[in-house]
C-alpha positions in Angstrom: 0.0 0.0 0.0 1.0 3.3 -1.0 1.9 5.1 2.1 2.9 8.3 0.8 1.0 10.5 3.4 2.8 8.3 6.2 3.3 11.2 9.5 0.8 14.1 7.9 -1.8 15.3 9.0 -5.5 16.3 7.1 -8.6 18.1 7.9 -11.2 17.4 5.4 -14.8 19.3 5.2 -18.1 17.8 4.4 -15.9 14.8 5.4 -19.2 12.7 5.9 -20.1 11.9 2.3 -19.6 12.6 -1.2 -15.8 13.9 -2.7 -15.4 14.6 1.5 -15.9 11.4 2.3 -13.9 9.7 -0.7 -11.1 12.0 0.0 -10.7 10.8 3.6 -10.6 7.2 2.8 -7.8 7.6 0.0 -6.0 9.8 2.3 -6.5 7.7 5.0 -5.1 4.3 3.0 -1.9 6.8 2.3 -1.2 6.9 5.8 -2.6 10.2 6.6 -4.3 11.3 9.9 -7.6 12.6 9.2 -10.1 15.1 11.2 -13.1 15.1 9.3 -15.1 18.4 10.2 -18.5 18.3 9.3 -22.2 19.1 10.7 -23.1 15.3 10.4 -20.6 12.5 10.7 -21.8 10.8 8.1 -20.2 7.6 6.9 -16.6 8.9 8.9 -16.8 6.5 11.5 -13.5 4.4 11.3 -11.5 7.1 9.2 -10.4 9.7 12.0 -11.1 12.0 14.4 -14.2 13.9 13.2 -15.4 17.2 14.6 -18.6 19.0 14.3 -18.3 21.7 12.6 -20.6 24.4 10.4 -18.4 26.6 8.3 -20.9 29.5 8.1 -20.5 29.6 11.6 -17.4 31.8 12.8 -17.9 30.4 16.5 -18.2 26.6 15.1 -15.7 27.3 13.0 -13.4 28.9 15.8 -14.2 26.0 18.5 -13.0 23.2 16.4 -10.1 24.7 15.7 -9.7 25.2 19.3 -10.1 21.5 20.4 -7.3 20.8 17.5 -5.1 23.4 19.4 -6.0 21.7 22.9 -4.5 18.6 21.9 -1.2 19.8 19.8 -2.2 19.0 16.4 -0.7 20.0 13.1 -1.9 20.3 10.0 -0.2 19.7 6.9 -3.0 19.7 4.4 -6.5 21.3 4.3 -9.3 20.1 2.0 -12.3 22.6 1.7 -14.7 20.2 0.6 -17.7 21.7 2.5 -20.1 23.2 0.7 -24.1 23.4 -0.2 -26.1 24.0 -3.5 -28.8 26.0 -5.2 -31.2 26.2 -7.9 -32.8 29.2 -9.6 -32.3 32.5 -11.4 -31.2 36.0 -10.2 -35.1 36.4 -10.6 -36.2 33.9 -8.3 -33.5 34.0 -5.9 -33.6 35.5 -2.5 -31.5 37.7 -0.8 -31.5 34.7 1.9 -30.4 32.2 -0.2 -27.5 34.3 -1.7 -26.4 35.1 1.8 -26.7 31.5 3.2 -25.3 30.1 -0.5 -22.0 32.6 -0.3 -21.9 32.5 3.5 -21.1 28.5 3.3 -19.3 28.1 0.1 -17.2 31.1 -0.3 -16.7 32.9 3.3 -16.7 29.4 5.2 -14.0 28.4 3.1 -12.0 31.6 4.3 -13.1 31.0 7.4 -11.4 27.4 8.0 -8.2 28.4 5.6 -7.9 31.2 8.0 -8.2 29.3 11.0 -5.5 26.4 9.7 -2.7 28.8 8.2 -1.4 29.0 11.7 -0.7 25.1 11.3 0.0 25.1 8.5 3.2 27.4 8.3 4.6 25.0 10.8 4.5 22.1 8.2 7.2 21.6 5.5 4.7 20.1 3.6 1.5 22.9 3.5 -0.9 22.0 0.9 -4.8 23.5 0.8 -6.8 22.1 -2.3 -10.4 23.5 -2.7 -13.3 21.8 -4.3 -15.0 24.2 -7.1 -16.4 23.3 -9.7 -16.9 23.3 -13.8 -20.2 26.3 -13.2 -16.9 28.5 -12.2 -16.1 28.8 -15.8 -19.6 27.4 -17.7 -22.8 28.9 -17.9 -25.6 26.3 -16.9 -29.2 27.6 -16.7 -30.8 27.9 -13.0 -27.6 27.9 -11.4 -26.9 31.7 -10.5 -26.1 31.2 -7.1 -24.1 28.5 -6.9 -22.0 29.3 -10.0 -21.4 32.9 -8.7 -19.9 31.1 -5.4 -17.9 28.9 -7.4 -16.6 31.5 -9.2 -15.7 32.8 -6.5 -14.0 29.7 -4.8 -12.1 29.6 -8.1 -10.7 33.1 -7.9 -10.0 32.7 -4.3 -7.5 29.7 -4.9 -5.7 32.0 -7.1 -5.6 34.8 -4.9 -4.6 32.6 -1.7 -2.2 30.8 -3.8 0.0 34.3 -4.5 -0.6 35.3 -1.1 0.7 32.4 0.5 3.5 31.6 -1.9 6.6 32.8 -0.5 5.8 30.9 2.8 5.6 27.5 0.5 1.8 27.1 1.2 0.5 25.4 -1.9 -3.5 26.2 -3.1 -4.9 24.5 -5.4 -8.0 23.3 -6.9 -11.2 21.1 -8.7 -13.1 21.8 -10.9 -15.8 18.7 -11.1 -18.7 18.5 -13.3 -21.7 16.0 -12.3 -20.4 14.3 -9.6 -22.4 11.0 -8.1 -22.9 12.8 -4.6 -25.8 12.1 -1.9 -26.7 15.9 -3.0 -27.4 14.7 -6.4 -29.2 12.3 -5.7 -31.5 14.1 -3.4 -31.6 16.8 -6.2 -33.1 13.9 -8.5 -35.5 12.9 -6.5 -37.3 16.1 -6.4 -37.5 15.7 -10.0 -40.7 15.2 -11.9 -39.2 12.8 -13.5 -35.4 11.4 -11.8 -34.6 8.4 -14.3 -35.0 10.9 -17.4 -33.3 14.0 -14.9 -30.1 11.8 -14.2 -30.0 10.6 -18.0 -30.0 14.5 -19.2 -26.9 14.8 -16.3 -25.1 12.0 -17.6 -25.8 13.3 -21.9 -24.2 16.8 -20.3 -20.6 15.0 -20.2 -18.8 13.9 -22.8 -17.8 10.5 -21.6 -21.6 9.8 -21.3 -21.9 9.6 -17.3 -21.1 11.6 -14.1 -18.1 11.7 -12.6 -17.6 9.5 -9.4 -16.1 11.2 -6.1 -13.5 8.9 -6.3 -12.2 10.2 -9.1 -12.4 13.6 -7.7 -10.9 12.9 -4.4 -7.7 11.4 -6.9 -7.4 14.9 -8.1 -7.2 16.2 -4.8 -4.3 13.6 -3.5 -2.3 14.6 -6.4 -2.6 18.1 -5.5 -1.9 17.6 -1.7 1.1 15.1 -2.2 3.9 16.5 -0.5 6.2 15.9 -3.4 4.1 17.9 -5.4 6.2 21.1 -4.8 5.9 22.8 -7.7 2.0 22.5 -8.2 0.4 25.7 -6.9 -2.2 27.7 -8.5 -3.3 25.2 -10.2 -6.9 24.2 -11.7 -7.5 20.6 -12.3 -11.0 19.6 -14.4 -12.9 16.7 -13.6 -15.1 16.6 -15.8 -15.4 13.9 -18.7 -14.0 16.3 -21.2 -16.8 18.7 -20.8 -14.7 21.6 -20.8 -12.4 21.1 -23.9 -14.3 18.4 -26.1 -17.0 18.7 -28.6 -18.6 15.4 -29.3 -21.3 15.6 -31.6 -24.7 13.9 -31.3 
């Protein structure tokens, strides 16, 4: 087994399912330590240390990272996973649903990088690797909120990455399309029709299905591995050729 992760350490949002979950396991298998933080443990059990946490919460936010500090952990890698979604135009979206939508994906996502950089400088092996995704640089209809965050998750790598450069802490990251989640599926089942719903997902991509959050978490362990020195800055697509392939019908 591939041990490559052997003495580092990894705190992974929305670590209970999904690309969080997926991410955890493989980093796990590596010989990571994970801390999951999460509002729900999910499927963590067995993994790591999880913690509860709600990243549009300063003070959840602010007490798990205390409980790390209580008990001397470092941090060499940080994977902001954590995130939720949303349907709907500029027309038909609230002003609450913007504020709770960019208060989770984008501020929360400060929020914990802000709250791990002290750990992280300590390591010789700093690595944070967000999860965005393909909406960041594609229009898709009824998607205004959650593409604006993304958007905004995708310039925020880039800025953190310049900002943190000269003390060799590596940003990076995704950009999935479709991915298999527990949050698509629930999305499909609120669907007049889910079997015909998932088939026009999987017709979106060019490889004909969605992408698996294992393939997505891969992305993300390439981008955290600590001989990966040079990668920073970087944007990694995961999404069956959706971005740079035209397959016609």
């Amino acid at each position: 087994m591939n041990e490559d992760f052997r003495g580092l350490t990894a705190v992974v949002t929305g670590s209970g399912s999904g690309i969080g979950l997926a991410v955890s396991k493989k980093l796990k298998a590596q010989g990571a330590t994970v801390i999951g933080l999460d509002v729900n443990a999910g499927k963590f059990e067995g993994i790591g240390r999880w913690l509860k946490c709600d990243i549009g919460s300063d003070e959840s936010v602010a007490s798990a990272f205390a409980e790390l500090t209580s008990s001397d952990t470092n941090i060499d890698i940080l994977v902001n996973n954590a995130g939720i979604g949303a349907t709907g135009t500029v027309e038909t979206s609230t002003t609450d649903e913007w504020n709770k939508v960019l208060n989770i994906n984008v501020i929360g996502t400060s929020r914990v990088s802000a709250a791990a950089l002290p750990f992280l400088r300590k390591s010789a092996h700093a690595a944070i690797v967000n999860t965005c995704s393909v909406v960041a640089n594609f229009g898709f209809p009824k998607r205004s909120i959650y593409s604006a965050s993304k958007g905004a998750i995708l310039a925020l790598t880039l800025s953190m990455a310049s900002d943190f450069l000269k003390e060799n802490i590596r940003v990076n990251c995704v950009n999935p399309s479709t991915t298999d989640t527990p949050w698509i599926g629930r999305l499909l089942s609120q669907a007049e029709n889910p079997e015909q719903e998932r088939a026009a997902l999987e017709a979106r991509q060019p490889i004909g299905r969605l992408v698996t959050p294992e393939e997505v978490a891969n992305a993300i362990i390439y981008l955290a591995h600590p001989q990966q020195k040079s990668t920073t800055g970087t944007v990694i697509a995961i999404d069956g050729g959706l971005h740079s392939l035209y397959v016609p019908k």
